[in-house]
C-alpha positions, 0 to 999 in steps of 0.5 A, a space after each residue: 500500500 502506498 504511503 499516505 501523509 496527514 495535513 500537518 506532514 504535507 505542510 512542511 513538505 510543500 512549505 506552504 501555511 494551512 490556507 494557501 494548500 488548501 486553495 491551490 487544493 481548491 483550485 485544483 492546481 495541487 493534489 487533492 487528498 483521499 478522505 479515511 473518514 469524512 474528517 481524515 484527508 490524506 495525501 499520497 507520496 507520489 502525488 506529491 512526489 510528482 507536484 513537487 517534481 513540477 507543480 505548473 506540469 502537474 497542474 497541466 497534466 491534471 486540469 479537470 475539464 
């Protein structure tokens, strides 16, 4: 099974505050997390792996229509 990180793990990760993550989540301009529970979202590693890697790619790669 794939790794899964908490919000809190994620932050420090991509270096952003709480807000700004979760607009870009929003906006769909980075990875939206798999909900455990109504109030447990969860990112996967690779998909952070891959905004990381190149956000404006993965913005692209991943636009909803």
């Amino acid at each position: 099974m794939e790794e899964l990180y908490r919000l809190e793990t994620v932050l420090k990760i991509v270096d952003k505050k709480q807000g700004s993550w979760r607009a870009l989540v929003k906006a769909g301009k980075a990875p939206s997390p798999i909900y455990l529970g109504s109030r447990s979202p969860r990112w996967k590693k690779s998909d952070l792996q891959n905004y990381l890697e190149d956000p404006s790619l993965w913005e692209k790669n991943h636009k909803v229509s």
